[in-house]
C-alpha positions in Angstrom: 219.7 204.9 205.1 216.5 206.3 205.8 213.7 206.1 203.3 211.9 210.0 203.3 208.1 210.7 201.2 207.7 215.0 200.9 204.2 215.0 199.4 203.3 218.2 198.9 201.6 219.7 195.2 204.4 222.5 195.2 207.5 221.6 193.7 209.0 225.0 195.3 208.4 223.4 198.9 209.6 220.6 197.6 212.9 221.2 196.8 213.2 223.5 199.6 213.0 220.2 201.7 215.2 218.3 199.7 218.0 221.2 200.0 217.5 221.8 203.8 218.2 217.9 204.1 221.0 217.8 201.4 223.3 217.1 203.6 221.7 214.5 205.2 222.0 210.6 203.9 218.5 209.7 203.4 216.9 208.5 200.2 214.3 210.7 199.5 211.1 210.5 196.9 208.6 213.1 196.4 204.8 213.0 195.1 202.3 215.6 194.8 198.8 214.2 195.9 197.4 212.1 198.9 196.7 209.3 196.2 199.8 208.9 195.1 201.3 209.0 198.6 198.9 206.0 199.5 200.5 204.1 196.8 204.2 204.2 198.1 203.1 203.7 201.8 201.7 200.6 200.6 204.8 199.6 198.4 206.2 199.6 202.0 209.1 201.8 200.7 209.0 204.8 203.3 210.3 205.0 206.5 209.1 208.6 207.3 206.4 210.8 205.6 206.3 214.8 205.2 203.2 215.2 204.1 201.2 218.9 203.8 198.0 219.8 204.9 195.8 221.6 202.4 196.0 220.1 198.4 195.2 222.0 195.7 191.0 221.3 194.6 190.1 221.8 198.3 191.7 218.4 199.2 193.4 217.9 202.8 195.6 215.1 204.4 192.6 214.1 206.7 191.2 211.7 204.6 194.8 210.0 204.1 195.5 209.7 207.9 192.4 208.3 208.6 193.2 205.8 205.6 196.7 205.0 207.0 194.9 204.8 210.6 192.5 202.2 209.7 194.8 200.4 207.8 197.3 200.0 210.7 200.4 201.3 208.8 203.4 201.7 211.0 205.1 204.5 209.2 205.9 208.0 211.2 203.9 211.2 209.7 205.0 214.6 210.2 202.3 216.7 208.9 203.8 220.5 207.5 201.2 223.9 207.1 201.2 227.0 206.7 197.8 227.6 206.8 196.4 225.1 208.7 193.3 225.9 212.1 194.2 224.5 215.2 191.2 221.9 214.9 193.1 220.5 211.9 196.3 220.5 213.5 194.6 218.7 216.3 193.0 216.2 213.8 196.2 215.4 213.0 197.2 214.4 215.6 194.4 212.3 216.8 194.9 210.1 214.0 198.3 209.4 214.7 200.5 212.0 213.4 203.8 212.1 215.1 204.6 216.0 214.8 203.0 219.1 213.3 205.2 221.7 211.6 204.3 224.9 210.5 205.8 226.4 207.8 208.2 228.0 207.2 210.1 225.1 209.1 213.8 225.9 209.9 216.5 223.2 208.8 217.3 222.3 212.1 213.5 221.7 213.5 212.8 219.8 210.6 215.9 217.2 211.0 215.3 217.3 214.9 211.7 216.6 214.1 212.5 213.6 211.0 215.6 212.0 213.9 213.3 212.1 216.9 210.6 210.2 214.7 212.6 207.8 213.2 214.2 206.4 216.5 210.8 206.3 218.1 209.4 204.2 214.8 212.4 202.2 216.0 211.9 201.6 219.5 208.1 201.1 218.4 209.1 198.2 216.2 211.5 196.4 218.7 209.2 196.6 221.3 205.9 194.8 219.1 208.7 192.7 217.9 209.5 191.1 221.3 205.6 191.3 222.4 204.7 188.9 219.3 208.2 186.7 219.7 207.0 186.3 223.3 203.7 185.5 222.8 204.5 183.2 219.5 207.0 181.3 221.8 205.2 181.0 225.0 201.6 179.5 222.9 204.1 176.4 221.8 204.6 174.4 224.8 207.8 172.6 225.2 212.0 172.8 225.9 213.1 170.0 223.4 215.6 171.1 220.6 213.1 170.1 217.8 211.0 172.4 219.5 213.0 175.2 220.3 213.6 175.2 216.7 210.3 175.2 215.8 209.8 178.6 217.6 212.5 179.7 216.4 211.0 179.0 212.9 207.9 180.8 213.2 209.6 183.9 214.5 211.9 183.8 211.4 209.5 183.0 208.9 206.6 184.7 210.6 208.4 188.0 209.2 208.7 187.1 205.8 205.4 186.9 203.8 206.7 183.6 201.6 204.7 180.4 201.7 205.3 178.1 204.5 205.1 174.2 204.5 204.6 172.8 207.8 204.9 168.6 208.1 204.2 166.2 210.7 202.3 163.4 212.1 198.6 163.6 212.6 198.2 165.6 216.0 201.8 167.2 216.2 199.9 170.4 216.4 200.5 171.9 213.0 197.6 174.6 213.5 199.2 175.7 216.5 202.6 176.5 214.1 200.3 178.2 211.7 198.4 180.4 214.1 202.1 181.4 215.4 203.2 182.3 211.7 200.4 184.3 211.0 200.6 185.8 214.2 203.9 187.2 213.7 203.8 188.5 210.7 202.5 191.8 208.8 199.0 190.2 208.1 198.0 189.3 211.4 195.5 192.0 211.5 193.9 190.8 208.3 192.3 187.3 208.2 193.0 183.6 208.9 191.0 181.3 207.2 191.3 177.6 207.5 191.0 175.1 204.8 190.9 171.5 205.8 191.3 169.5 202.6 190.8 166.1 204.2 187.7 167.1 205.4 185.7 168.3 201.8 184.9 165.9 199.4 186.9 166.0 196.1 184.0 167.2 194.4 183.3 169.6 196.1 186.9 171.5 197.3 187.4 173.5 194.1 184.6 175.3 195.2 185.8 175.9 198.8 188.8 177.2 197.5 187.7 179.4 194.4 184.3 179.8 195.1 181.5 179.2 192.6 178.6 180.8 190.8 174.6 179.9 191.1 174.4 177.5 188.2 178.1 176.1 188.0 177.3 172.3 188.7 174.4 170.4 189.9 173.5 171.7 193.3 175.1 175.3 193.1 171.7 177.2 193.9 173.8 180.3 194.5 176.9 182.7 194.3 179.7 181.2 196.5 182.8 183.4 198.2 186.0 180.7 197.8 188.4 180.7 201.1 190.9 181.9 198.9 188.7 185.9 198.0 187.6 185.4 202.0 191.4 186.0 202.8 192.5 188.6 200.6 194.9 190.3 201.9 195.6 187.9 204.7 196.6 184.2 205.3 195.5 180.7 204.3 196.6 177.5 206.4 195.6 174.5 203.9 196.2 172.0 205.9 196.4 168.3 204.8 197.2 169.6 201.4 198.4 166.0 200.6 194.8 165.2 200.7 194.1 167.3 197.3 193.0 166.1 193.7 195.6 166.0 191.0 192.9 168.9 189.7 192.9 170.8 192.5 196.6 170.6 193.0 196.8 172.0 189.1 194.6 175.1 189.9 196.1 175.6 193.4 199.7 175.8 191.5 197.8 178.4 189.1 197.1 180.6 191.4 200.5 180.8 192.9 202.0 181.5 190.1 199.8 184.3 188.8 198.2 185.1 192.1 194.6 185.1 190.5 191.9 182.9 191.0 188.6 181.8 188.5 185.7 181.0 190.4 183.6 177.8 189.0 181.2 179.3 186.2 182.8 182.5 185.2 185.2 182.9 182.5 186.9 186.1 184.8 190.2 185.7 187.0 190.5 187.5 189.7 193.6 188.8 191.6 194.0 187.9 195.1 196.7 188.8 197.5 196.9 185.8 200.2 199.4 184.4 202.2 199.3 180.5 202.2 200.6 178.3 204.8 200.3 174.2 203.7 200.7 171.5 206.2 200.3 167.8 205.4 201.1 164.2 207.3 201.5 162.9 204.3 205.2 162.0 202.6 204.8 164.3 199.8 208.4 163.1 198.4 207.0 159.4 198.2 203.5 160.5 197.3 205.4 162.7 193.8 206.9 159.4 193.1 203.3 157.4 193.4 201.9 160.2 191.3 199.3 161.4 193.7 201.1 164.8 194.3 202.2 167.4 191.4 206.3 168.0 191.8 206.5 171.6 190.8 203.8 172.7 193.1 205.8 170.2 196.3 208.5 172.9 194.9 206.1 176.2 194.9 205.1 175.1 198.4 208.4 173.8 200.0 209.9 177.7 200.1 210.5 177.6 204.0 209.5 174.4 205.8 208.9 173.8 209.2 208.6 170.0 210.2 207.1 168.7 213.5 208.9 166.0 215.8 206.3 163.2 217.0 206.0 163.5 220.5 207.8 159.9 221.2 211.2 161.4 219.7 210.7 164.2 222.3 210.0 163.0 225.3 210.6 165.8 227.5 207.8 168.1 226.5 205.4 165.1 227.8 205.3 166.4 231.4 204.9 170.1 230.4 202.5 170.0 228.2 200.3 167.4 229.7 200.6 169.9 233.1 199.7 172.9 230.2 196.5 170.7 229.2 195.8 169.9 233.2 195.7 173.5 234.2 193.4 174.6 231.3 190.3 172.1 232.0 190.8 172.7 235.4 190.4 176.3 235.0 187.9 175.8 232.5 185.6 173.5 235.1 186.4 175.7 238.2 188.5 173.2 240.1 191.4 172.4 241.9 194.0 171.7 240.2 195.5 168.1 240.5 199.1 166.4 241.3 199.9 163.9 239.1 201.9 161.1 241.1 205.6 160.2 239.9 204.7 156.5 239.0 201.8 158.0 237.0 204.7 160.2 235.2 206.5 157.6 234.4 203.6 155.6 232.1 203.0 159.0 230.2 207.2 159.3 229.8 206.8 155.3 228.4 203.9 155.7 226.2 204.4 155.9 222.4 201.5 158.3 222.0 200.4 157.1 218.7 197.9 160.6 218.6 200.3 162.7 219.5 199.3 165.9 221.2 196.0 165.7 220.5 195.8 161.9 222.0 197.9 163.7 225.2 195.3 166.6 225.9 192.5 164.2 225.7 194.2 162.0 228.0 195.0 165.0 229.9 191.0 166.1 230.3 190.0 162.7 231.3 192.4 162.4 233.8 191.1 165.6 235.1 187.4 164.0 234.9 188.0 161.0 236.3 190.1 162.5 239.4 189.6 164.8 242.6 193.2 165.5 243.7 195.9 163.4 242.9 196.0 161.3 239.2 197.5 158.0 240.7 199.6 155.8 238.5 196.4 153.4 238.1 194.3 156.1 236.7 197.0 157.3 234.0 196.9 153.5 233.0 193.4 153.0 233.0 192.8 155.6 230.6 195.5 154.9 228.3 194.6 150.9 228.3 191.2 152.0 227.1 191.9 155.6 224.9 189.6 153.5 221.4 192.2 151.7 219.6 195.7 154.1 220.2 197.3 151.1 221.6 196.0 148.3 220.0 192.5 146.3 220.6 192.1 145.4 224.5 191.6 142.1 225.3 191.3 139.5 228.2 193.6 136.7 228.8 192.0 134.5 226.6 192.7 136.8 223.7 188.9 137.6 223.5 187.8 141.3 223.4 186.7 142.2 227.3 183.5 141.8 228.1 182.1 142.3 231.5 182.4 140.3 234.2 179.5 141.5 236.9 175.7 142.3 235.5 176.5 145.2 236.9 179.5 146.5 234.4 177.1 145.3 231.2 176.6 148.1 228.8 174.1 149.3 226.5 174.5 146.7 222.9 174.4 150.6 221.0 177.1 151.6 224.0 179.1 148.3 223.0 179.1 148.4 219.2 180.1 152.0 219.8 183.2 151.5 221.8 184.1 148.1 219.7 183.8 150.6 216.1 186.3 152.9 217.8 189.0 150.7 219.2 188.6 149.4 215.7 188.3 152.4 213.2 191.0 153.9 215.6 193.6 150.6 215.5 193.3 150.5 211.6 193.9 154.4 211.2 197.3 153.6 213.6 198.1 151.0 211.2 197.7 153.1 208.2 200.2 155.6 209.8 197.3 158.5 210.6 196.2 158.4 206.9 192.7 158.6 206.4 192.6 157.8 203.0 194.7 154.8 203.6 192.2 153.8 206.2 189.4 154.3 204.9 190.3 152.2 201.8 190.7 149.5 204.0 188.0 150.1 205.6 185.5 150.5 202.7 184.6 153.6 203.1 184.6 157.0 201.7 187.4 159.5 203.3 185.3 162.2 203.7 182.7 159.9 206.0 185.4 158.5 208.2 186.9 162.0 209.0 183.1 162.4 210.6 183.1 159.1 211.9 186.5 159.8 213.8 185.2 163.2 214.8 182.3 161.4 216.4 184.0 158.5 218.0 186.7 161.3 219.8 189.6 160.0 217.7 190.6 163.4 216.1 
């Protein structure tokens, strides 16, 4: 049943609506002003608006359409006069009306008028429905069930505005998912702002999130927006939300419970009207049980889930997206593009691809580098014997890392320590399963300075 708004500021036109359409099934609602119409649009409650020209104070429905135009609202406006010049008719129109009629309007015209813009609000709706499914589906390389589902996901839960958890391994591509979701939902004109989590220092990612005032801690010299006020009225992604302080975690569950935020230094909340999207590598289950991650915010987060197969469970999306990740540096460089031989097809089918899809696109580039025409079989292995630590430390037959064995292959010592830090740092972060924290204990380091290190070395 069709949702109708009359807005007009005469009751007698009104109810002279209402009865031409009483024998009609269609739930209709009636206001008196432009303001008040603005409010039910944005509810989201009509389906159709009748909405008059001239308002009583000198106001008109211009000022509305234009409001609803720049907006992007969806919903089908017949605008109805009896007064009204042809340059406001026209204006109308411009900004998107879907029929003007002038009044007195005949029971049948009107119903014609409301049937023929309802089905086209229809058609409309399918159509940018199928667009974003298409283009959601066809960004996400890859056939496999796992990922088929995946798509599928995004599609669903792209059209419902409820937080979305997305896990995976590291460099499963879980900012791909979250592009889609955002992407296919109402908010995708509105912003996306990323948060990486593992990437801020503890101290500092209350801030990032909620912002802060000049004075709020040593080193705030000035106002600060927080992500979360940068995005109002769009989407989050948060991802490595694992990565969070038991603090943070408590303020993050705050806000989406009462939707408000209370920026570092002021003793005001704020509301904010955000979309969030989490993603972590992390086991938050096991990490709830170690007492690093809060249970009831797992549960405020874990509302629709989307989990990421590692690429060595799905095997068949190797060729296709490493041929994806060919195509686009070759277009990117201006060059040919290249054949990949079937022996070198079958290392990349064998390879447990520790990174992931990240570790395959890198591969992918270098290959592309490295290569004029064909990628042989001895390339492909080349580059995977010596991607910095994915597979292990390289060594010669005596067990020793490889050195050179001509003057000629001898490196730079700053060149050496370089590529011996990477195939290490890189090794131990395998180790630690793609936890950075993990590693970096080990390591002896703080988190936030081996996420630059690994940024530096090529490892993420």
């Amino acid at each position: 049943m069709a949702n109708i708004l009359i807005v007009d500021d005469e009751k007698r036109v009104r109810d002279g609506i209402k009865l031409s359409l009483s024998d009609v099934t269609y739930d209709i609602q009636e206001c008196d002003s432009p303001d008040e119409a603005y409010k039910v649009i944005s509810s989201g409650a009509p389906d159709i608006v009748l909405l008059d020209v001239h308002f009583k104070g000198g106001m008109t429905c211009i000022p509305l359409l234009e409001r609803l135009q720049k907006e992007k609202f969806q919903v089908p406006v017949l605008v109805l006069s009896g007064a009204a010049s042809a340059k406001e008719a026209a204006d109308a129109m411009k900004l998107g009306a879907y029929d003007f009629l002038e009044k007195p309007i005949s029971s049948e015209r009107l119903r014609l008028s409301i049937q023929n813009a309802l089905s086209a609000a229809t058609l409309k709706a399918k159509s940018q429905a199928a667009t974003t499914d298409k283009n959601v589906r066809t960004d996400i390389i890859g056939d496999s069930p796992s990922i088929q589902k995946v798509k599928d996901l995004i599609v669903q839960f792209g059209r419902r505005d409820a937080k979305v958890l997305i896990t995976g391994d590291t460099g499963t591509g879980k900012e791909l998912v979250a592009h889609g979701i955002w992407r296919a939902s109402v908010r995708k004109d509105k912003a996306f702002v990323l948060i990486n989590a593992a990437a801020i220092p503890d101290s500092l990612i209350e801030s990032e999130l909620f912002g802060h005032q000049k004075g709020a801690f040593t080193g705030a010299i000035s106002n600060q927006l927080g992500k979360l006020e940068m995005a109002d009225g769009g989407t989050v992604f948060l991802d490595e939300i694992g990565e969070l302080s038991l603090m943070a975690q408590s303020k993050l569950l705050r806000f989406l419970e009462t939707g408000e935020i209370q920026v570092l230094g002021s003793n005001k909340l704020k509301s904010c009207d955000v979309r969030l999207i989490a993603a972590t590598s992390r086991d938050l289950p096991a990490e709830i049980k170690a007492g690093r991650f809060r249970e009831d915010l797992y549960f405020r987060l874990n509302v629709a889930r989307i989990e990421i197969a590692p690429l060595r469970v799905r095997r068949e999306d190797i060729t296709p997206i490493f041929s994806h990740f060919v195509s686009s540096v070759c277009r990117r460089y201006g060059e040919p593009t290249r054949v990949l031989e079937e022996s070198a097809r079958s290392i990349l089918l064998t390879y447990s691809w520790p990174g992931n899809v990240r570790e395959l696109r890198n591969v992918a580039e270098r290959a592309v580098l490295l290569s004029s025409d064909t990628m042989s079989r001895e390339l492909i292995a080349d580059i995977l014997g010596h991607v910095p630590a994915r597979d292990g430390l390289e060594t010669s037959g005596t067990g020793e890392p490889d050195l050179p064995r001509t003057l000629d292959e001898a490196v730079h010592l700053k060149d050496y320590r370089r590529q011996m830090e990477g195939r290490y740092v890189g090794h131990v972060l395998r180790l630690a399963d793609g936890s950075v924290t993990k590693a970096a204990k080990v390591l002896g380091v703080d988190r936030s300075h081996l996420h630059q290190k690994l940024k530096d070395l090529g490892l993420v």
